[in-house]
C-alpha positions in Angstrom: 55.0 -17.9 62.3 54.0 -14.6 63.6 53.1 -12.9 66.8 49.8 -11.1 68.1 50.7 -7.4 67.3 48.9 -4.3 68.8 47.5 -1.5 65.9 45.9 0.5 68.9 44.6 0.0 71.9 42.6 -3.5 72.8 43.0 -4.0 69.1 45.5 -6.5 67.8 46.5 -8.3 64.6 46.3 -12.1 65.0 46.9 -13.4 61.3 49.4 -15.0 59.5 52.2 -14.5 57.0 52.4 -16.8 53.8 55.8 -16.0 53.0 56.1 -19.4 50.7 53.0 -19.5 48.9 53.5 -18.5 45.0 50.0 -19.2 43.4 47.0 -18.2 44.1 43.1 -19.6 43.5 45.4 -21.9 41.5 45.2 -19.3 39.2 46.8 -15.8 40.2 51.2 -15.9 40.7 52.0 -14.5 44.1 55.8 -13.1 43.6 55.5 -11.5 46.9 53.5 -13.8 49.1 50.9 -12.6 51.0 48.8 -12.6 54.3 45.7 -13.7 55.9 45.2 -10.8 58.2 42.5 -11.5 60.9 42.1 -9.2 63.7 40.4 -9.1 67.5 39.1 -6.6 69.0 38.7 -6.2 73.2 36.1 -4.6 74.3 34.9 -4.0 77.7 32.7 -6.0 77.7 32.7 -8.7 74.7 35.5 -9.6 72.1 35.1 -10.1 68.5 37.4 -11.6 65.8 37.4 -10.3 62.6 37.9 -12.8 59.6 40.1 -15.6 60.2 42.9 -17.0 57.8 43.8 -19.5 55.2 43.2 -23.2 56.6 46.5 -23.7 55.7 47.3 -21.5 58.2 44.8 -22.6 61.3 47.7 -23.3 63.7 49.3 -19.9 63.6 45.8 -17.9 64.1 44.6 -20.3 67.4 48.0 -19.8 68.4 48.3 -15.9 67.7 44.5 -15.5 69.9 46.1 -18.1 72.7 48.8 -15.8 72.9 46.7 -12.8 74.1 45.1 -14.9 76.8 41.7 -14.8 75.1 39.4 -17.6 76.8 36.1 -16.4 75.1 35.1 -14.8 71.7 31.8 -13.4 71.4 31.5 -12.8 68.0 33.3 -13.5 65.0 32.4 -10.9 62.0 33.0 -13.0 58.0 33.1 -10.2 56.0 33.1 -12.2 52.6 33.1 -16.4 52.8 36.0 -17.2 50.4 38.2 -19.6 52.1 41.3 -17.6 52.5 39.0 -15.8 55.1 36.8 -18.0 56.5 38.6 -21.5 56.5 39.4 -21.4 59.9 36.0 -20.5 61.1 35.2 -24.3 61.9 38.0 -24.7 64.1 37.2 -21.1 65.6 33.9 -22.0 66.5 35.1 -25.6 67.8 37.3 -23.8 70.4 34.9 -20.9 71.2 31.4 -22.6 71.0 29.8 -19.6 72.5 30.5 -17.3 69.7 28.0 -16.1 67.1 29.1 -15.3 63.7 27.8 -12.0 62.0 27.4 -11.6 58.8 25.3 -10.5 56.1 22.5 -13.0 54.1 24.1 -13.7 51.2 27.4 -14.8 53.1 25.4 -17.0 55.6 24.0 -18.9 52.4 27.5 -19.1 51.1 29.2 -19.9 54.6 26.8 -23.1 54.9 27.4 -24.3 51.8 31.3 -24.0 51.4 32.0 -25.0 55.2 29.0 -26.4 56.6 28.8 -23.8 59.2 25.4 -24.6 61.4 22.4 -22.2 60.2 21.9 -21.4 63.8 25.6 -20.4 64.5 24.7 -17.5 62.3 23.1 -14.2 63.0 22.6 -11.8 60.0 23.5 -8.4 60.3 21.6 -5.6 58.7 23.4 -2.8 56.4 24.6 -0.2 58.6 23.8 -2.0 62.1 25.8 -1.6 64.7 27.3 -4.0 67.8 28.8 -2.7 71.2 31.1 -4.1 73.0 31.0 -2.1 75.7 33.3 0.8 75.0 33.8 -0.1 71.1 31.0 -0.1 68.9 31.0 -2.1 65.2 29.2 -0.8 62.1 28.5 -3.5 59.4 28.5 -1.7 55.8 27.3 -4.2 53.0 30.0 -3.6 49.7 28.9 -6.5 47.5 31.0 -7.2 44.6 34.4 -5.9 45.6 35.3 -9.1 44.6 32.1 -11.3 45.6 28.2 -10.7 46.3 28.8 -11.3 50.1 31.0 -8.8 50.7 30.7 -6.8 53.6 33.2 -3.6 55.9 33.3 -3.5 59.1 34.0 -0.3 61.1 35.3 0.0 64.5 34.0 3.4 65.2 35.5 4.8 68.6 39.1 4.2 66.5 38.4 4.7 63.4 39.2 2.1 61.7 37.8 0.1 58.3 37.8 -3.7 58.1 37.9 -4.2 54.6 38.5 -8.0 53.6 39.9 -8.4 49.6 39.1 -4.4 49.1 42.1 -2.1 48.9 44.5 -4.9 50.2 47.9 -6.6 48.4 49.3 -9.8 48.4 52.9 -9.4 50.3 54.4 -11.5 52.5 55.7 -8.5 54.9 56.9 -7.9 58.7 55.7 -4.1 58.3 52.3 -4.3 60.6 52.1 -0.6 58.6 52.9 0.5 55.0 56.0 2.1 56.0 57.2 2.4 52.1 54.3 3.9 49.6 56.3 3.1 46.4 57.5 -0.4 48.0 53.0 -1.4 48.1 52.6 0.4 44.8 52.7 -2.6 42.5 52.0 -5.2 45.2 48.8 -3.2 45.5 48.2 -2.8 41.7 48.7 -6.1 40.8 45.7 -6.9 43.3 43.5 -4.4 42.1 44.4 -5.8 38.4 44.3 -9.3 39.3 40.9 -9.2 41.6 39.1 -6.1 41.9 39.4 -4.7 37.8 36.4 -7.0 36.4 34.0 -4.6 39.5 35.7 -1.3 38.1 32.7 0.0 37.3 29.8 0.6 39.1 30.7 -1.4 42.0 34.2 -0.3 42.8 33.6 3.9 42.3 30.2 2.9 44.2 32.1 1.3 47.3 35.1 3.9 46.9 32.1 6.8 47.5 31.3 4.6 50.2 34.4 4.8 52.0 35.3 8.7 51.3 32.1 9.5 53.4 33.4 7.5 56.4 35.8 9.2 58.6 38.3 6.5 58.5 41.9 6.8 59.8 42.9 3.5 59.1 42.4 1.0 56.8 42.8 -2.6 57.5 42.1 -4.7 54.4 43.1 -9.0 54.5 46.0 -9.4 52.8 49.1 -7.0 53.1 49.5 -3.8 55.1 47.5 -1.9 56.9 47.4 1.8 56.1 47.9 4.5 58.4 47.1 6.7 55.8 44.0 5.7 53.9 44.1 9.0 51.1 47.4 6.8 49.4 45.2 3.7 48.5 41.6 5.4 47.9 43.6 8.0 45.4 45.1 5.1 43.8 42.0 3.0 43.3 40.2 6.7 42.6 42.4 6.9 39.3 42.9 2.7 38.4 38.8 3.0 38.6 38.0 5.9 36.5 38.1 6.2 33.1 41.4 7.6 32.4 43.9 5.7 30.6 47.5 6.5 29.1 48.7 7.0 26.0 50.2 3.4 25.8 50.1 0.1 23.9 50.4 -3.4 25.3 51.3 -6.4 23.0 50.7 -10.0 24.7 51.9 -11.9 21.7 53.0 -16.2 20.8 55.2 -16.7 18.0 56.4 -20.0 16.5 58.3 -19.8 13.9 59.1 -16.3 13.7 56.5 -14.4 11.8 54.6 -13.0 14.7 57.5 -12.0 16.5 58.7 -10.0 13.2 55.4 -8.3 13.3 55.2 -7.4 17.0 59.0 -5.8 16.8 58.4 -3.9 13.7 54.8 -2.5 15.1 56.9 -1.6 18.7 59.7 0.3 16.6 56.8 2.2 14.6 54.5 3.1 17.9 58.0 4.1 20.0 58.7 6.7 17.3 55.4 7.9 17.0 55.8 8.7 20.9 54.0 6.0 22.2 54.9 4.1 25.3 54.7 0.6 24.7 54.8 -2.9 26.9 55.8 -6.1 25.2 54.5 -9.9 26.6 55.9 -13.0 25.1 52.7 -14.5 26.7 55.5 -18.1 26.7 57.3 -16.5 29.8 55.2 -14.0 31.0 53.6 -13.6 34.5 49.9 -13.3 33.9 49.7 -10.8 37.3 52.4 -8.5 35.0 50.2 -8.2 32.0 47.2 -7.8 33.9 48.6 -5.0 35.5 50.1 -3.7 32.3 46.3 -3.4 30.9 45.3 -1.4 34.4 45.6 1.7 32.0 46.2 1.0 29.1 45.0 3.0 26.4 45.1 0.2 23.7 46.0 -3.6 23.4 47.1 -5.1 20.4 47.0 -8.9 20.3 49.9 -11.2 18.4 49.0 -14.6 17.4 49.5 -17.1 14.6 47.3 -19.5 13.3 47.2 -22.9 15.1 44.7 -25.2 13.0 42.0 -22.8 11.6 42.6 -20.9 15.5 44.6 -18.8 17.6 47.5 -20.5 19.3 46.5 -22.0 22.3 48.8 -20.2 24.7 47.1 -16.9 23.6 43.5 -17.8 23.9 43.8 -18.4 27.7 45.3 -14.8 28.3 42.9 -13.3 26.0 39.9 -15.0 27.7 41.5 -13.6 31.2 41.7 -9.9 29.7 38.2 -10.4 28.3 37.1 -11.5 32.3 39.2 -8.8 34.1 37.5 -5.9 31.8 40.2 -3.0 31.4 39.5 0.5 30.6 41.1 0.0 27.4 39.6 2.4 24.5 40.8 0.2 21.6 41.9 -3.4 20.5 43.5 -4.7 17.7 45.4 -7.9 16.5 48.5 -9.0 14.3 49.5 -12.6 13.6 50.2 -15.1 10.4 48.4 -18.0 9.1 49.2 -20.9 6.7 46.1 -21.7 4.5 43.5 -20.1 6.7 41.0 -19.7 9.5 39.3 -17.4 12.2 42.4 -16.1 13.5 40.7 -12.3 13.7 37.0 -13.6 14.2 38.3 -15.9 17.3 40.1 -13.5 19.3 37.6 -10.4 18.6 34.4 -13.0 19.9 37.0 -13.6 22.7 36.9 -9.7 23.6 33.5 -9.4 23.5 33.2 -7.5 27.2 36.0 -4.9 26.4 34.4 -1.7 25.8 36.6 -1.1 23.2 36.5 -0.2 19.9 38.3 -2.9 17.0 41.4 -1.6 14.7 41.5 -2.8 11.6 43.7 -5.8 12.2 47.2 -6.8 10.1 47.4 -10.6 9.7 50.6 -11.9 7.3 50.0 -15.2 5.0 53.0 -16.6 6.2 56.2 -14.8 7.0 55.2 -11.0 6.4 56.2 -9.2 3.2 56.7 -5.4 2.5 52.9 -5.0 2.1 52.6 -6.7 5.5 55.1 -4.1 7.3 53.3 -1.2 5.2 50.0 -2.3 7.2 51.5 -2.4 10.5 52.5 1.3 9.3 48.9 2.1 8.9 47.9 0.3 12.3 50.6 2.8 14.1 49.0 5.6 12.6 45.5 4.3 13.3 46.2 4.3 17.0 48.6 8.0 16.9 45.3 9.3 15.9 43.2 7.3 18.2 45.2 8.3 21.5 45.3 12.1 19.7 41.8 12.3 19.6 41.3 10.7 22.8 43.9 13.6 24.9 41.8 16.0 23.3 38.7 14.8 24.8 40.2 14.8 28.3 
């Protein structure tokens, strides 16, 4: 449970804190928890609630607005329809029948047809309109695709503060109302970024990042984690995760079975480290899919390990591989190792299942059976392939 909490004047946090919750979308591991931040705003003359929470969480948000004595809401803004933000909007608009919800067109369609809100319980706002509320004003700014088509900021303009939804947030569970720690968001906040906002790196992320630098924002309320008191620590992160920078690093998501693969993967590791390469190692069996995600964040190069499972990749590597190809690094180059039996499309498979990397392919090393010295001689090569690939690529930049 949490209390309503004051971030300035007439303006509270009303959400709630999932400390329990450890998967997300069914999809996406949640180490840290998160939050379903939904906030109210008291004007003097109408109140408006900003995103709800998680139906799983209904109780604590009626609770958190009965708290501040609220006995109408005029409005309640959906910046983006996903159901960790708008689940409770039913049972908001059960116990405040008065209030309109504003949003933009595409979330209206999306709000009907995922919670059978009413048409006519909608009103669509335009980009860059603006509500009063007596003495605080809201600007709507359309963002779409930071993560879906609907998504929308909303800007509380006498205090300065942007209403982001998914943008710029991070899943943790946290009794900090503020970031009080930079390094403690840092990975909670990359991992988010890897995990949901990577596949819109470019143009839509930069785009909405442009958006946001020419808004005189002091604070920065996203729906999940924190809020941030000082908005140049997240837009300077997301500035550089969205660019087209990477590092002078390797990471190998690799499945072995017997051995041969494994072999391969250490050897290639030993050869990269002493070439000077920073390197990141994922036995895809026990690793957390949010780790290697954010592992690939900036990556200069990934380098696949997988053996030959009936004339294909081993299972437990195509999923992660499909999941790179869908979150779309910045990575410059790709490459594979692995060992087969009596044949296959061990190399064809997994470069098809790269297809939206905009990366360029490294002549692969794949071992019949367990690899021999003209196996480990070819992993040599590969090393230097990528030394001069990284080389030329610093020289660039």
């Amino acid at each position: 449970m949490a209390l309503p909490r004051e971030i300035t004047e007439n303006v509270y946090w009303v959400g709630a804190i999932d400390w329990n919750s450890r998967l997300f979308d069914a999809l996406i591991p949640l180490p840290n928890g998160t939050s379903y931040n939904s906030y109210l705003i008291k004007g003097s003359e109408k109140v408006a609630l900003i995103d709800t929470v998680d139906p799983t969480m209904n109780d604590v948000l009626i609770k958190n607005i009965g708290e501040l004595g609220i006995d109408r809401i005029d409005y309640v803004i959906a910046n983006h329809a996903e159901q960790d933000h708008s689940g409770t909007l039913p049972r908001v608009l059960e116990l405040f029948p008065d209030a309109k919800v504003l949003t933009n067109p595409k979330c209206k369609d999306l709000l009907i047809n995922l919670l059978l809100i009413p048409d006519k319980k909608i009103e669509v706002v335009k980009d860059g309109e603006e509500v009063s509320l007596g003495d605080k004003t809201l600007r709507f700014i359309y963002a779409p695709w930071v993560h879906w088509p609907d998504t929308m900021f909303t800007y509380l303009i006498e205090d300065k503060i942007l209403f982001t939804c998914d943008f710029l947030g991070s899943h943790l569970a946290t009794s900090d109302l503020f970031v009080e720690d930079n390094d403690r968001i840092y990975e909670p906040a990359k991992r988010y970024y890897a995990e949901i906002m990577m596949p819109f790196r470019t143009p839509h992320v930069q785009k909405n990042l442009e958006k946001i630098r020419k808004i005189d924002v002091e604070m920065i309320a996203a729906s999940h984690g924190p809020i941030y008191n000082d908005p140049s620590y997240i837009l300077d992160l997301y500035e550089y995760w969205a660019s087209d920078d990477v590092e002078n690093e390797v990471i190998i998501p690799y499945i072995s079975m017997h051995g041969s693969t494994e072999t391969m993967v250490r050897y290639l590791t030993d050869c990269l480290i002493n070439r000077g390469i920073s390197v990141k190692v994922f036995n895809l069996n026990k690793t957390d899919i949010g780790d290697l995600a954010m592992a690939v964040v900036d990556a200069a190069t990934i380098v696949v390990g997988a053996p030959m499972t009936l004339a294909n990749p081993h299972p437990n590597a195509i999923g992660p591989v499909i999941l790179l190809n869908a979150l779309r690094p910045k990575t410059k180059f790709v490459s594979l190792i692995g060992s087969y039996g009596w044949g296959g499309r061990l190399v064809e498979t997994v470069k098809g299942l790269l297809s939206n990397l905009n990366a360029e392919f490294i002549e692969p090393v794949v071992a019949k059976g367990y690899p021999k010295e003209e196996d480990f001689k070819e992993l040599d090569r590969l090393a230097d392939d990528i030394l001069k690939r990284h080389k030329e690529m610093i020289k660039k930049h």
